[in-house]
C-alpha positions as CSV (number, residue, x, y, z in Angstrom):
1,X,256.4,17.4,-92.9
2,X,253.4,17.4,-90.2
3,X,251.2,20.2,-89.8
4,X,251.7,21.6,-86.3
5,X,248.9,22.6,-84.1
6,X,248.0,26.4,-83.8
7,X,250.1,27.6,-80.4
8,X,247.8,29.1,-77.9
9,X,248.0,32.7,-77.8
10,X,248.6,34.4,-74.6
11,X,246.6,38.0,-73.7
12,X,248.9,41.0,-73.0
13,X,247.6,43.3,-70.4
14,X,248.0,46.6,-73.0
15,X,245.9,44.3,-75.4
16,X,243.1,46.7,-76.1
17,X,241.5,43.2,-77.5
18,X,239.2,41.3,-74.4
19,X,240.9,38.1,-73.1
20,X,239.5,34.7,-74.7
21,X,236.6,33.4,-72.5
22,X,237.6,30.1,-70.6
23,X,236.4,26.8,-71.5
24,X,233.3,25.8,-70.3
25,X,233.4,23.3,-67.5
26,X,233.2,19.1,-68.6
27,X,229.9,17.8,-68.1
28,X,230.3,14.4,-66.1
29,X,227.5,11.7,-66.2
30,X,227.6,8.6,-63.3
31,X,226.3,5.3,-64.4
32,X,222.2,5.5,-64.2
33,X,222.0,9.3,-64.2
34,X,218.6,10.6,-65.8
35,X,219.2,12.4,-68.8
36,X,217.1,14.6,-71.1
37,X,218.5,15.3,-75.0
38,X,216.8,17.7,-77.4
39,X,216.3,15.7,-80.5
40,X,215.8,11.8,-78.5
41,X,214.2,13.3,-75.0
42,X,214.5,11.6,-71.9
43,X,216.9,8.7,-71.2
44,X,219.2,6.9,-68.7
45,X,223.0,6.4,-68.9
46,X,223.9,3.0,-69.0
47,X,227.2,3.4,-69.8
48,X,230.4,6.0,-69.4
49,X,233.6,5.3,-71.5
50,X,236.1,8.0,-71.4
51,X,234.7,11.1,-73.7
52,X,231.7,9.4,-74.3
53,X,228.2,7.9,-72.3
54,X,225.9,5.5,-73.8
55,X,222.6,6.4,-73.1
56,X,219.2,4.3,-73.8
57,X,215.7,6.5,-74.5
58,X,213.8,4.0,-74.9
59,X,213.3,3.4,-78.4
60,X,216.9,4.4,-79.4
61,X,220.3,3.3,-77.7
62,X,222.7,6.5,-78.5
63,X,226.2,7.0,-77.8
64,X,226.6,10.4,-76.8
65,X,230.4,12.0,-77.7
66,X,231.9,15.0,-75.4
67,X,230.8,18.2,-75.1
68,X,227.4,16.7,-74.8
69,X,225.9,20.0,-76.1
70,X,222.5,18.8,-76.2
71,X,222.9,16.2,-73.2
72,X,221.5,17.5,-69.6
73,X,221.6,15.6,-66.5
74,X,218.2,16.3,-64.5
């Protein structure tokens, strides 16, 4: 038997409980965008695939998954 995923609970209004906060909003990276990252610094996308960018800094090609925490666009 398959685990199922945990259902999504809804808020009641008499829920004395705040409502969940919404999800932030997907970053989205464009081919050549300049980038910054806290541990590797500044870079350029070279690549977006689906969830993911591949970004060179220089010295280090990385492949970046979504959320991109630590990924800014400048």
């Amino acid at each position: 038997m398959k685990p199922s995923r945990a259902a999504k609970r809804r808020h009641l209004p008499t829920s004395p409980f705040k409502p969940p906060l919404p999800a932030p909003p997907v970053k989205e990276f464009e081919l050549g965008d300049q980038v910054t990252h806290d541990k590797h610094g500044l870079g350029r996308v070279l690549e977006v695939e689906g969830q993911a960018v591949l970004v060179d800094f220089g010295t280090v090609k990385a492949r970046i998954i979504a959320p991109y925490a630590k990924l800014f666009k400048l």
